[in-house]
PDB file of N, CA, C and O in Angstrom:
ATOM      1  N   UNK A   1      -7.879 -44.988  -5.239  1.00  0.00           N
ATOM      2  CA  UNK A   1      -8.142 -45.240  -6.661  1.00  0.00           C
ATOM      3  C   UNK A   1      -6.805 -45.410  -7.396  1.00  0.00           C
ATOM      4  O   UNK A   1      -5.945 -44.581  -7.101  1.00  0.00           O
ATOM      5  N   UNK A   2      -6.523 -46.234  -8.194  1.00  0.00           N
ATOM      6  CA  UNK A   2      -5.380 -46.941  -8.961  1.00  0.00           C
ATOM      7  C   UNK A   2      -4.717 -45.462  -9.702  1.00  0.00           C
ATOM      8  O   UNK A   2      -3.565 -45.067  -9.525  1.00  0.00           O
ATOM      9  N   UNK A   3      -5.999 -44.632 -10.753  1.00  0.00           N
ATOM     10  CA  UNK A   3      -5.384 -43.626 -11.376  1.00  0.00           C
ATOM     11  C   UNK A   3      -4.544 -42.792 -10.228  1.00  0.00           C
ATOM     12  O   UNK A   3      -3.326 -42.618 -10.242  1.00  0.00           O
ATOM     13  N   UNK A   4      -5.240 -42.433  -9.479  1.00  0.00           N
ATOM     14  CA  UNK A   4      -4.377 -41.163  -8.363  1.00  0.00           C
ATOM     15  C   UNK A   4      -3.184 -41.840  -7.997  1.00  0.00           C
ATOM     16  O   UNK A   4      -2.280 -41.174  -7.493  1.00  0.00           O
ATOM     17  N   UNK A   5      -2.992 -43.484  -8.233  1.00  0.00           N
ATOM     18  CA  UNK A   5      -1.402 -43.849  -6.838  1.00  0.00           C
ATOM     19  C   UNK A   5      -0.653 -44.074  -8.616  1.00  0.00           C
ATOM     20  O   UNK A   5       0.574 -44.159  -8.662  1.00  0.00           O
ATOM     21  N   UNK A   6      -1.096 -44.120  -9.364  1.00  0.00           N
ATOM     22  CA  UNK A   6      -0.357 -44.171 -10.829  1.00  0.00           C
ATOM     23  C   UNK A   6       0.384 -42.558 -11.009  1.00  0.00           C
ATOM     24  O   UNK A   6       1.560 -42.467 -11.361  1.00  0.00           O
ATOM     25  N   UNK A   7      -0.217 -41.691 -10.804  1.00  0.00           N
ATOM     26  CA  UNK A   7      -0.029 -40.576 -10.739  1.00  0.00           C
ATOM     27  C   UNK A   7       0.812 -39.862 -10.162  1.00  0.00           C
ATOM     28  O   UNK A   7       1.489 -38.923 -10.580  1.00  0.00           O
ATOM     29  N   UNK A   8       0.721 -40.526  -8.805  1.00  0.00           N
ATOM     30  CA  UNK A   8       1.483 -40.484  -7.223  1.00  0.00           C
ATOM     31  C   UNK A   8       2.628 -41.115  -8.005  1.00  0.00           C
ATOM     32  O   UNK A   8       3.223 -40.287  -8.695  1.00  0.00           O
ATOM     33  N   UNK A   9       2.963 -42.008  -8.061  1.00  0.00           N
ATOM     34  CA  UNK A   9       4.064 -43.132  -8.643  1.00  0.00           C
ATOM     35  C   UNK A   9       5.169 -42.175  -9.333  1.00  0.00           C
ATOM     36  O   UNK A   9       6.320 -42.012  -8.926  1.00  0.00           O
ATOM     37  N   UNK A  10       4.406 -41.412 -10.779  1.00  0.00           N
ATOM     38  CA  UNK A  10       4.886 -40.667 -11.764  1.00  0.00           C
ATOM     39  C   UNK A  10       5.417 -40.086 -11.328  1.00  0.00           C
ATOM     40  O   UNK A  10       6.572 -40.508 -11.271  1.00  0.00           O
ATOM     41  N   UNK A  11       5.232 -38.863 -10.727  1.00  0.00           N
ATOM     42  CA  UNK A  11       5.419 -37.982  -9.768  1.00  0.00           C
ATOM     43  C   UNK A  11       7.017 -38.608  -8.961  1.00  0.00           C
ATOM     44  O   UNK A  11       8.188 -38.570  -9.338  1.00  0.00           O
ATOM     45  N   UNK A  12       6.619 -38.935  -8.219  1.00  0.00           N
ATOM     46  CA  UNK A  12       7.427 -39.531  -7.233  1.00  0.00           C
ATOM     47  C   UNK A  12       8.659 -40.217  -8.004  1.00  0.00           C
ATOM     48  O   UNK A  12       9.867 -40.089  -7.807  1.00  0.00           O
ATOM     49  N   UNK A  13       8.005 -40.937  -8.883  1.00  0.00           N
ATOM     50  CA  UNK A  13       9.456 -41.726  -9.519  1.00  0.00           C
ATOM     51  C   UNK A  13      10.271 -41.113 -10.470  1.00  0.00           C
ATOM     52  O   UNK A  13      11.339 -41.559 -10.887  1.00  0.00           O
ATOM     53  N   UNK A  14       9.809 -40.231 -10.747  1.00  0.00           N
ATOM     54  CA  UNK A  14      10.000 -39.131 -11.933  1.00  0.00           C
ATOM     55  C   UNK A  14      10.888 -37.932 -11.041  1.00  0.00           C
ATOM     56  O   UNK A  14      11.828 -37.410 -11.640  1.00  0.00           O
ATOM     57  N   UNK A  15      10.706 -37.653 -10.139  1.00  0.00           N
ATOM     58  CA  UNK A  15      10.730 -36.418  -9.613  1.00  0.00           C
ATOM     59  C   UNK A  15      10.214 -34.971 -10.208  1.00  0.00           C
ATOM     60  O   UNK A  15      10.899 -33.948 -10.179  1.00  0.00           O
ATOM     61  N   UNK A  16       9.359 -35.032 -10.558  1.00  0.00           N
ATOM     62  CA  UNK A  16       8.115 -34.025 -11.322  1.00  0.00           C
ATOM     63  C   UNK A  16       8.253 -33.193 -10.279  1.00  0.00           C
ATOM     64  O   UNK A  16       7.372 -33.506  -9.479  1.00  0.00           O
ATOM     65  N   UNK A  17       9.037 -32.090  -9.760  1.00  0.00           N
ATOM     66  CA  UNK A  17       8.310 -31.412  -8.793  1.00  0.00           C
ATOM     67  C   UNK A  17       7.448 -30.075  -8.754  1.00  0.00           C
ATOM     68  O   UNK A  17       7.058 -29.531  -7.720  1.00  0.00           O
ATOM     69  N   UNK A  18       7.222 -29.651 -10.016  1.00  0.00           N
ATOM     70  CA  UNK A  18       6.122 -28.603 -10.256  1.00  0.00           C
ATOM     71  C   UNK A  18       4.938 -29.152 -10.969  1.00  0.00           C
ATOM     72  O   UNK A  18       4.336 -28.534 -11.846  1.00  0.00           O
ATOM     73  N   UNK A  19       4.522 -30.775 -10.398  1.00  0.00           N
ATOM     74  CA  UNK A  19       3.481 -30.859 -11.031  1.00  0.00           C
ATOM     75  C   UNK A  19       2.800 -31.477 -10.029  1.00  0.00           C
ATOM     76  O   UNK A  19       3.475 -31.705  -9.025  1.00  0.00           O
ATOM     77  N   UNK A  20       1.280 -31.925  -9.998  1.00  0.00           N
ATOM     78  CA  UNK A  20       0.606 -32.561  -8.744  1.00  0.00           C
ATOM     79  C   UNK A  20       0.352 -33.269 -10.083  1.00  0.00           C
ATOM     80  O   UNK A  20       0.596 -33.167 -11.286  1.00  0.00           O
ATOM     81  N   UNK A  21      -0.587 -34.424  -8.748  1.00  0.00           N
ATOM     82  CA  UNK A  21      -1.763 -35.174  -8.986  1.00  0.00           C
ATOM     83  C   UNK A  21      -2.908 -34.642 -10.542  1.00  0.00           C
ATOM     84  O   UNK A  21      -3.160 -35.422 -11.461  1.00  0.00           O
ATOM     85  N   UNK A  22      -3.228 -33.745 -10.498  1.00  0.00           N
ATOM     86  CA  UNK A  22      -4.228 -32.961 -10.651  1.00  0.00           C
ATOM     87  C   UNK A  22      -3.853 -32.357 -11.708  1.00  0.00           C
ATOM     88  O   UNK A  22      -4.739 -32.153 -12.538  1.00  0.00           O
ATOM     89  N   UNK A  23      -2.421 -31.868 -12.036  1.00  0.00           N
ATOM     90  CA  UNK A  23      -2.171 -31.381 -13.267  1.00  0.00           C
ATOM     91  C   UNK A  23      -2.011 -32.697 -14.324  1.00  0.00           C
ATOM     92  O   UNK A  23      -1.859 -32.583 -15.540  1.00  0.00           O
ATOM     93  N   UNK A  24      -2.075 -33.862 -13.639  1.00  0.00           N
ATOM     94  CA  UNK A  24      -1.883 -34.795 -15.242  1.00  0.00           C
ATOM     95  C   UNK A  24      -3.778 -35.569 -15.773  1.00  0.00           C
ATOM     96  O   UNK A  24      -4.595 -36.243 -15.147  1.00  0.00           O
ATOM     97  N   UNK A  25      -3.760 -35.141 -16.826  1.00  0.00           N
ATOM     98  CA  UNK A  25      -4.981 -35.824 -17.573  1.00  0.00           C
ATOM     99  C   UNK A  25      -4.616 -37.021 -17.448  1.00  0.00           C
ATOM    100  O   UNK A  25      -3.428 -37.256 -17.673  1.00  0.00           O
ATOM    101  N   UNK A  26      -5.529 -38.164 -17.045  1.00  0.00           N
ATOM    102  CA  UNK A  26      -5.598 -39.432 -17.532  1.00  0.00           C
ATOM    103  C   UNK A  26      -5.830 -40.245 -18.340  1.00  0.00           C
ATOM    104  O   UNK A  26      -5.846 -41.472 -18.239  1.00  0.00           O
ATOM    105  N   UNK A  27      -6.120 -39.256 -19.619  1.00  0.00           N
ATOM    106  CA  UNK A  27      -6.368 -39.773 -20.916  1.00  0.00           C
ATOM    107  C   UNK A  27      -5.608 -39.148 -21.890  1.00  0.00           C
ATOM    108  O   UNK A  27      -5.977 -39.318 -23.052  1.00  0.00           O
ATOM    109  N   UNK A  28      -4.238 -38.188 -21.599  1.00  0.00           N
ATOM    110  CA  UNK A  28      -3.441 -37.498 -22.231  1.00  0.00           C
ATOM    111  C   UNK A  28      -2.265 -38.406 -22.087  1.00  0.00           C
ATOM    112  O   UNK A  28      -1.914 -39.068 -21.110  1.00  0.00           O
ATOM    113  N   UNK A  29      -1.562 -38.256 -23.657  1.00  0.00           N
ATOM    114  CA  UNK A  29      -0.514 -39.300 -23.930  1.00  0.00           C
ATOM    115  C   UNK A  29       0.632 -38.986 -22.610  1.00  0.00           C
ATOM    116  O   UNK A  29       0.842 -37.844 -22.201  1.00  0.00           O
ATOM    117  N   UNK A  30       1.133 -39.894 -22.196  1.00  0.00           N
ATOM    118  CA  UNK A  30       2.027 -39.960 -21.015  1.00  0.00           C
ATOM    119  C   UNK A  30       3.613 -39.556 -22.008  1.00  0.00           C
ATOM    120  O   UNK A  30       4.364 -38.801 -21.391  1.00  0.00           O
ATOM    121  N   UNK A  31       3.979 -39.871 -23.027  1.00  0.00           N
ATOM    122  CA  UNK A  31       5.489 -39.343 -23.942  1.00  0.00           C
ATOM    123  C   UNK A  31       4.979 -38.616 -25.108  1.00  0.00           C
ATOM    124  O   UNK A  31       3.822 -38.769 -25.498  1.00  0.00           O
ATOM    125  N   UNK A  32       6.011 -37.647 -25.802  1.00  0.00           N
ATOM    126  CA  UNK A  32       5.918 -36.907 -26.565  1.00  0.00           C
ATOM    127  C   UNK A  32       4.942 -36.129 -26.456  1.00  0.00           C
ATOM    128  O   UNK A  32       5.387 -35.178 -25.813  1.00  0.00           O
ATOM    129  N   UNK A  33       3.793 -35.925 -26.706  1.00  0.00           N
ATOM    130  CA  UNK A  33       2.876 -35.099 -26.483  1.00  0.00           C
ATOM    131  C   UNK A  33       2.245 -35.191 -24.670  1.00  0.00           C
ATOM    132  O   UNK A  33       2.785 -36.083 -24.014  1.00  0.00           O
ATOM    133  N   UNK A  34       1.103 -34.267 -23.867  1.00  0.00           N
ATOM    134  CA  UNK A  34       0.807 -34.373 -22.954  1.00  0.00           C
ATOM    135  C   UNK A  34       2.077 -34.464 -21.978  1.00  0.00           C
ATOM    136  O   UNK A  34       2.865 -33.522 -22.048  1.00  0.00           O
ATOM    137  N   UNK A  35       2.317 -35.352 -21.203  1.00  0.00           N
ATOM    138  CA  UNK A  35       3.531 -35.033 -20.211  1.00  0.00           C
ATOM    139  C   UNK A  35       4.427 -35.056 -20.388  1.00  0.00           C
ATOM    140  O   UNK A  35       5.095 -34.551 -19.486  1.00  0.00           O
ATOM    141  N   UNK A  36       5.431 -35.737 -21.886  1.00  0.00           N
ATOM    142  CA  UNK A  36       6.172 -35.174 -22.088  1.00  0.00           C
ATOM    143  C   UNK A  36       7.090 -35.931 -21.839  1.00  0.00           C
ATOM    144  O   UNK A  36       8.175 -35.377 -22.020  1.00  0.00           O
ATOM    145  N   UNK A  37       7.191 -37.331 -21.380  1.00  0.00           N
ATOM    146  CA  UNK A  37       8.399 -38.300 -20.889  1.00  0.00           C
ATOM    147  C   UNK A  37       8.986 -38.730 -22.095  1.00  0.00           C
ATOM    148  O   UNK A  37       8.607 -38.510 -23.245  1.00  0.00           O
ATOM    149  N   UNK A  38      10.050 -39.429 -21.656  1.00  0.00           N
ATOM    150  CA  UNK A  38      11.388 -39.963 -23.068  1.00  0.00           C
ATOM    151  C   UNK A  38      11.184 -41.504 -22.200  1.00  0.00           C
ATOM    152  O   UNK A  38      10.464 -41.875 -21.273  1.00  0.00           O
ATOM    153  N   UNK A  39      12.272 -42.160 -23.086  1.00  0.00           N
ATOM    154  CA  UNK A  39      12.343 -43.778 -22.727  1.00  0.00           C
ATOM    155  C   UNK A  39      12.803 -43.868 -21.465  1.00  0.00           C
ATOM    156  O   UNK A  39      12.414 -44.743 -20.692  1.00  0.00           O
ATOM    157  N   UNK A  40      13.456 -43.188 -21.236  1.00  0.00           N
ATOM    158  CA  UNK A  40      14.555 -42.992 -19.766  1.00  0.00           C
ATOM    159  C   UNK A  40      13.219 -43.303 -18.814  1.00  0.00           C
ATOM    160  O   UNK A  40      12.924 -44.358 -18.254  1.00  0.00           O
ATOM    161  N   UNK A  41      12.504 -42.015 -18.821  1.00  0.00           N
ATOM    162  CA  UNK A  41      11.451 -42.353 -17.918  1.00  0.00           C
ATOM    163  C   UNK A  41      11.030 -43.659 -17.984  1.00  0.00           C
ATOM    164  O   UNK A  41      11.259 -44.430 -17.052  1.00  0.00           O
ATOM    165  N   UNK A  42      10.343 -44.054 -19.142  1.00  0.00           N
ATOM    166  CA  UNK A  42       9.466 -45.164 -18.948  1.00  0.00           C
ATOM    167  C   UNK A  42      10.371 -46.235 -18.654  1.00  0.00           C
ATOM    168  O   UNK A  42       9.928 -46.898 -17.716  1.00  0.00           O
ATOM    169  N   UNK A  43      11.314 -46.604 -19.026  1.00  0.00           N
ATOM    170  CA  UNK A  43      12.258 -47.770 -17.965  1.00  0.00           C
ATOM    171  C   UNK A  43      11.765 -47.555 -16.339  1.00  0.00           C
ATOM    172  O   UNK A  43      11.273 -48.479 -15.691  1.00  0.00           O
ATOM    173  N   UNK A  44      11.959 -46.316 -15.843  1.00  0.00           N
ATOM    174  CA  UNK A  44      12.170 -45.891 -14.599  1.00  0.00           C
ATOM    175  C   UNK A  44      11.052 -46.620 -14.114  1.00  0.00           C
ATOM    176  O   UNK A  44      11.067 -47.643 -13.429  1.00  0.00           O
ATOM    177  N   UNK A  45       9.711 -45.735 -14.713  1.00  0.00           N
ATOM    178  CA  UNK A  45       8.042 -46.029 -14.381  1.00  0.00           C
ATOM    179  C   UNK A  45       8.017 -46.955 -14.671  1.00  0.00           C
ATOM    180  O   UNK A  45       6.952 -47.319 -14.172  1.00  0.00           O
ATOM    181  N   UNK A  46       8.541 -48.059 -15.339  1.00  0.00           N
ATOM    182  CA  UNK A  46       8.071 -49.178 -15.735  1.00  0.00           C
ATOM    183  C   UNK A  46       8.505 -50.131 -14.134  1.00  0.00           C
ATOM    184  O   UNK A  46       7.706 -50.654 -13.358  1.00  0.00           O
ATOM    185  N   UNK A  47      10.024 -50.096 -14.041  1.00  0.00           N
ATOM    186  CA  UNK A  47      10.353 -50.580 -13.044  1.00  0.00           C
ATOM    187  C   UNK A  47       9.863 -49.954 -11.495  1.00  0.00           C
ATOM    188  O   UNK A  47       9.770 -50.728 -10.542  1.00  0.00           O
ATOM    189  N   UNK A  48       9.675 -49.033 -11.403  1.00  0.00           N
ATOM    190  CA  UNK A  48       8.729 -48.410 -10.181  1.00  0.00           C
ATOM    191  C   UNK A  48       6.859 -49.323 -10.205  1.00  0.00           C
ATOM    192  O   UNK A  48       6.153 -49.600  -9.235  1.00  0.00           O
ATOM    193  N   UNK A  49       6.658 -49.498 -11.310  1.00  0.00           N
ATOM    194  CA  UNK A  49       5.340 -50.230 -11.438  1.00  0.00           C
ATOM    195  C   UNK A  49       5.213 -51.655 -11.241  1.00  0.00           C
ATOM    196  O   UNK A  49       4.257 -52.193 -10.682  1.00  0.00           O
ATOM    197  N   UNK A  50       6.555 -52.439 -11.887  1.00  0.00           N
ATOM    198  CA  UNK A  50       6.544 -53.830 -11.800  1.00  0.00           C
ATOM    199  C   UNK A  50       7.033 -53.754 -10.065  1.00  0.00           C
ATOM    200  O   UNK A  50       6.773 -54.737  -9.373  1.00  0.00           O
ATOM    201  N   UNK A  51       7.577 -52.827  -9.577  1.00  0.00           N
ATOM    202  CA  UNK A  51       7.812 -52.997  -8.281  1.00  0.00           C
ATOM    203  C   UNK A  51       7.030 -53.577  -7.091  1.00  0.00           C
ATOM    204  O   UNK A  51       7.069 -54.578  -6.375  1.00  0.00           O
ATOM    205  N   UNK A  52       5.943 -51.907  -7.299  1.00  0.00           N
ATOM    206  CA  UNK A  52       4.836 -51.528  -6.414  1.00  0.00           C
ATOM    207  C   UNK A  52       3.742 -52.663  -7.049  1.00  0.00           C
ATOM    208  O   UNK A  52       3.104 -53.019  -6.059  1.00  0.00           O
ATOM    209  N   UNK A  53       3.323 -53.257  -8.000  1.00  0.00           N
ATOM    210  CA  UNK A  53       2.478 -53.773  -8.066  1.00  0.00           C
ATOM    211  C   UNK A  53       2.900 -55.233  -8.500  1.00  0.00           C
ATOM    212  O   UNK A  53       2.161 -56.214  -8.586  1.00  0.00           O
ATOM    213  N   UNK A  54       3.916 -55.173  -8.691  1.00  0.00           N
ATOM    214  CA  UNK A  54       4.371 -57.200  -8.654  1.00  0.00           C
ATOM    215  C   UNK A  54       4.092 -57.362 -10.001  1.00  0.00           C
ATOM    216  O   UNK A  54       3.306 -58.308  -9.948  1.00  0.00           O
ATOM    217  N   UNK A  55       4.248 -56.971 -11.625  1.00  0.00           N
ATOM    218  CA  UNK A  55       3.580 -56.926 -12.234  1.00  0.00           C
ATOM    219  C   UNK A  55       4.539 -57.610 -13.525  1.00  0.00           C
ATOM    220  O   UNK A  55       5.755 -57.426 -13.484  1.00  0.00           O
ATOM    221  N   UNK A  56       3.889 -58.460 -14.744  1.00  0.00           N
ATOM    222  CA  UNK A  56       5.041 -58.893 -15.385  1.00  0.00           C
ATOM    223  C   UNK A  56       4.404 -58.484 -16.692  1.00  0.00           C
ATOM    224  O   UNK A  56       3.268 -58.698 -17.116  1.00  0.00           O
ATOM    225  N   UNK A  57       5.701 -57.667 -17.362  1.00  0.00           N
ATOM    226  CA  UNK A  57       5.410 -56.977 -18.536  1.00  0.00           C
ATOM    227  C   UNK A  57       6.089 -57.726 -19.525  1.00  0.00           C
ATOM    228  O   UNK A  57       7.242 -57.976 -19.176  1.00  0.00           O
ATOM    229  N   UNK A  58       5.798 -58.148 -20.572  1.00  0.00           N
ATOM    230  CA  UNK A  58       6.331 -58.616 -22.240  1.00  0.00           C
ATOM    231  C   UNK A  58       7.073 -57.461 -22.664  1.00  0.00           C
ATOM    232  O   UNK A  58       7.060 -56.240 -22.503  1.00  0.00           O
ATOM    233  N   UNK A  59       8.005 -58.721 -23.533  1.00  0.00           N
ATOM    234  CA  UNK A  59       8.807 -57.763 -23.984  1.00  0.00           C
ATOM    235  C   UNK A  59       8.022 -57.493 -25.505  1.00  0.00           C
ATOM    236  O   UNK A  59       8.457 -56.902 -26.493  1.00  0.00           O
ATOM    237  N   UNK A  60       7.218 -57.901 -25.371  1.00  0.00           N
ATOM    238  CA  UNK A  60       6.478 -57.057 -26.504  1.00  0.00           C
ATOM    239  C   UNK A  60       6.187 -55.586 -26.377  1.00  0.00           C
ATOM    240  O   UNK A  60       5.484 -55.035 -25.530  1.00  0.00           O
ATOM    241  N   UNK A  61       7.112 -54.847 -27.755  1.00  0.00           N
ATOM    242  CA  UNK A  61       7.354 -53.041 -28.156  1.00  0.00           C
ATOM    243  C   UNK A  61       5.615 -52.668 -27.732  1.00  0.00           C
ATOM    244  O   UNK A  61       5.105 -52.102 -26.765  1.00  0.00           O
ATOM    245  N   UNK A  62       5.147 -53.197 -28.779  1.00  0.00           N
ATOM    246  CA  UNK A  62       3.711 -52.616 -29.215  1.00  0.00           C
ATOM    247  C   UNK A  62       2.724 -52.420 -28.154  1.00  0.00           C
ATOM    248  O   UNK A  62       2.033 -51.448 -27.850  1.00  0.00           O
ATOM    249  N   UNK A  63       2.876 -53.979 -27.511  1.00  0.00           N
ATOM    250  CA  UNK A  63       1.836 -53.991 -26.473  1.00  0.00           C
ATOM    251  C   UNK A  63       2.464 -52.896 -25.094  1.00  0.00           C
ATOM    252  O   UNK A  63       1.604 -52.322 -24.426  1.00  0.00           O
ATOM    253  N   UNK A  64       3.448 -52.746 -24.863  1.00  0.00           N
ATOM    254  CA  UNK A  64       4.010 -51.968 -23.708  1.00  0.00           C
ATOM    255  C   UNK A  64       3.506 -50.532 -24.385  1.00  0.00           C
ATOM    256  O   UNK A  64       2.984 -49.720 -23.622  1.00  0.00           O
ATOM    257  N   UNK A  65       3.653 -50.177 -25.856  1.00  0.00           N
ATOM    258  CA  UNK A  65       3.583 -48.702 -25.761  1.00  0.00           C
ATOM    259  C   UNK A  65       1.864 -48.789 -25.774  1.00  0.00           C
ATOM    260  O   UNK A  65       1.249 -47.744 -25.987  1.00  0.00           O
ATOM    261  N   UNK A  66       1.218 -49.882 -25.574  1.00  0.00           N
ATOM    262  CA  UNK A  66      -0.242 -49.686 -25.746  1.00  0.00           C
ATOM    263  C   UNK A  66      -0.295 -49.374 -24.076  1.00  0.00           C
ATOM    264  O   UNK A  66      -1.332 -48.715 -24.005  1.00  0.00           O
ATOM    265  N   UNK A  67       0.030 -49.436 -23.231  1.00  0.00           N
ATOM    266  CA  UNK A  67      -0.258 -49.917 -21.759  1.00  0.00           C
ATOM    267  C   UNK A  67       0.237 -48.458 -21.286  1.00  0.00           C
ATOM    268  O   UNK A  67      -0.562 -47.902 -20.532  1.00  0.00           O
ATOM    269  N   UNK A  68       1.470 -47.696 -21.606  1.00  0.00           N
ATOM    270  CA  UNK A  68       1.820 -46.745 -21.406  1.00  0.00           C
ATOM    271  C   UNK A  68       1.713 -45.562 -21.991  1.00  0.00           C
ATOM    272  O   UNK A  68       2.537 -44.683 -22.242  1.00  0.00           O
ATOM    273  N   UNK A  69       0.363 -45.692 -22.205  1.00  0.00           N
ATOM    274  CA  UNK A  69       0.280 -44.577 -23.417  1.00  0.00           C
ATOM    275  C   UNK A  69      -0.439 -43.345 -22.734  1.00  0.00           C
ATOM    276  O   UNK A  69      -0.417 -42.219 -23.232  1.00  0.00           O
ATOM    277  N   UNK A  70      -1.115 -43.675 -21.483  1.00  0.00           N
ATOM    278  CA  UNK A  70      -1.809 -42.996 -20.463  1.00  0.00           C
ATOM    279  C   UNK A  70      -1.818 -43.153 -19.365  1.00  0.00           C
ATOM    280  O   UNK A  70      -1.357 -44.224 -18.972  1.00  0.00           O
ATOM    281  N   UNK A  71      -2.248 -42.347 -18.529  1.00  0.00           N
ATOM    282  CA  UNK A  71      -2.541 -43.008 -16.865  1.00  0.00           C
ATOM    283  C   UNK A  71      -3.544 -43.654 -16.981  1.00  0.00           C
ATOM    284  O   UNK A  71      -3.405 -44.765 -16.470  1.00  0.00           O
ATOM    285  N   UNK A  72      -4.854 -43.431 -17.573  1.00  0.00           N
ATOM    286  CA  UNK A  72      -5.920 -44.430 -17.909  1.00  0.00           C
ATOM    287  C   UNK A  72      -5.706 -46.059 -18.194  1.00  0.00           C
ATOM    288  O   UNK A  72      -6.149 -47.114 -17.739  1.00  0.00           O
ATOM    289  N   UNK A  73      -4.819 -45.660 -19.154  1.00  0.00           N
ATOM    290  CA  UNK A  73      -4.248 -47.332 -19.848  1.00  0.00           C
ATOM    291  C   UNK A  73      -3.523 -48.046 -19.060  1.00  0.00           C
ATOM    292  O   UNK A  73      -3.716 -49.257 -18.951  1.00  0.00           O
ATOM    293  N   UNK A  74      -2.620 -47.431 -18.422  1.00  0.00           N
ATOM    294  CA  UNK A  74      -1.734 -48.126 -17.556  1.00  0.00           C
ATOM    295  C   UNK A  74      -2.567 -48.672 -16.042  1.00  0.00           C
ATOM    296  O   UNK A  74      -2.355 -49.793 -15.578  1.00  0.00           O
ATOM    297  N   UNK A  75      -3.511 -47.691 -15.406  1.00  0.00           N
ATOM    298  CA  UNK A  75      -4.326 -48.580 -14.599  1.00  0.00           C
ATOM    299  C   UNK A  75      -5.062 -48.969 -15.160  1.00  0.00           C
ATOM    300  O   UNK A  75      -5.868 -49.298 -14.289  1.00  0.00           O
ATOM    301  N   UNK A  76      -5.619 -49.314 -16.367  1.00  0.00           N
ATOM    302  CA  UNK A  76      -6.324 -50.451 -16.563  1.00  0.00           C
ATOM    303  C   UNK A  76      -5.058 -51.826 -16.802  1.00  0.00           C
ATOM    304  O   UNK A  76      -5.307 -53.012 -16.582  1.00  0.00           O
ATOM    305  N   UNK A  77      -3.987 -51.395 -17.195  1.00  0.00           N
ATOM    306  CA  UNK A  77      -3.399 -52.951 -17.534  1.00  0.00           C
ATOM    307  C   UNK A  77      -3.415 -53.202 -16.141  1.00  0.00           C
ATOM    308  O   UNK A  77      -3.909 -54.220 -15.656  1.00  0.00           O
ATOM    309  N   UNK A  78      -2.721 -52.016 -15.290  1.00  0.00           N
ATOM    310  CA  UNK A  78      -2.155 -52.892 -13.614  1.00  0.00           C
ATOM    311  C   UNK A  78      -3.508 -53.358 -12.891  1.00  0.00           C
ATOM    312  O   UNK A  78      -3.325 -54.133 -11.952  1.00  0.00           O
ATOM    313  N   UNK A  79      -4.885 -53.001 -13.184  1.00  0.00           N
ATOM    314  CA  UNK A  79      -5.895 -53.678 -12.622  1.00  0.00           C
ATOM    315  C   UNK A  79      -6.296 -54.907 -13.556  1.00  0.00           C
ATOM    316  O   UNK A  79      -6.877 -55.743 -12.864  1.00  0.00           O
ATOM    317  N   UNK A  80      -6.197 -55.278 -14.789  1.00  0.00           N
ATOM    318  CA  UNK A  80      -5.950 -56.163 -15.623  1.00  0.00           C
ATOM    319  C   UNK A  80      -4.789 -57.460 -15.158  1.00  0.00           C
ATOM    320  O   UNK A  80      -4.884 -58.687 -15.174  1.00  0.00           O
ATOM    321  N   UNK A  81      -3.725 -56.549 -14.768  1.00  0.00           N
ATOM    322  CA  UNK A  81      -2.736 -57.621 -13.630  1.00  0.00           C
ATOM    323  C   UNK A  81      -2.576 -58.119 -12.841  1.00  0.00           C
ATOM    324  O   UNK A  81      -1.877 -59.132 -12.811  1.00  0.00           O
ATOM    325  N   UNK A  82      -3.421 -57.388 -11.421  1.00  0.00           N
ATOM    326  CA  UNK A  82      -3.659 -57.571 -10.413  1.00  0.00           C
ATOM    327  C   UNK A  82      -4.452 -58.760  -9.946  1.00  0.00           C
ATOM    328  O   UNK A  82      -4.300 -59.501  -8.975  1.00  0.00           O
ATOM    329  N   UNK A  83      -5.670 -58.724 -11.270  1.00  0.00           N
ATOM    330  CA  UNK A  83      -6.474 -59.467 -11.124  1.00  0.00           C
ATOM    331  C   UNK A  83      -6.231 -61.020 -11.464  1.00  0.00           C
ATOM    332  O   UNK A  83      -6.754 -62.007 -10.947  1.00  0.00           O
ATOM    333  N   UNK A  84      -5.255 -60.931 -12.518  1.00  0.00           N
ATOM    334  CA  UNK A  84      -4.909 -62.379 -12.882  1.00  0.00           C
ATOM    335  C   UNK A  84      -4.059 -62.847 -11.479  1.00  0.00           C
ATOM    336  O   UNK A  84      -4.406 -63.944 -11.043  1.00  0.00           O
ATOM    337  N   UNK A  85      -3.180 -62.270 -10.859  1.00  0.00           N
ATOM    338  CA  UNK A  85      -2.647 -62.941  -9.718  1.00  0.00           C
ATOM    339  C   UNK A  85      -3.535 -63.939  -8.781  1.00  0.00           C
ATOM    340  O   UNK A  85      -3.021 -64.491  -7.808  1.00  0.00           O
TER     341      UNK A  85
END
């Protein structure tokens, strides 16, 4: 399932190591509130995502902080992406 390897990803690309799978909500804000990431991260995750999933993001502000606003949101854009390929 897309949410769990989004998760996996975080984790992993992040180096989160007192957190699993399981401790992140998928509908809890991914910065400032809920997990808690800064921009640093999301460059990181962003480029760990366009990696693993081949994926091409706009440089549109708004629409990126719409896509990264959750683990929910973000596998829906990367299955939203996937699919246009």
């Amino acid at each position: 399932m897309i949410v769990e390897e989004i998760k996996e990803l975080i984790i992993n690309t992040l180096d989160l190591e007192d957190i699993t799978p399981e401790d992140i909500d998928e509908n809890a804000p991914l910065f400032v509130d809920g997990l808690g990431l800064d921009s640093i991260d999301a460059l990181e995750l962003g480029m760990a995502l366009k990696k693993k999933y081949n994926l091409k993001m706009g440089s549109n502000n708004e629409e990126n902080k719409e896509y990264f606003y959750s683990v929910k949101t973000l596998a829906e854009f990367v299955e939203a992406q996937t699919k246009q390929g």
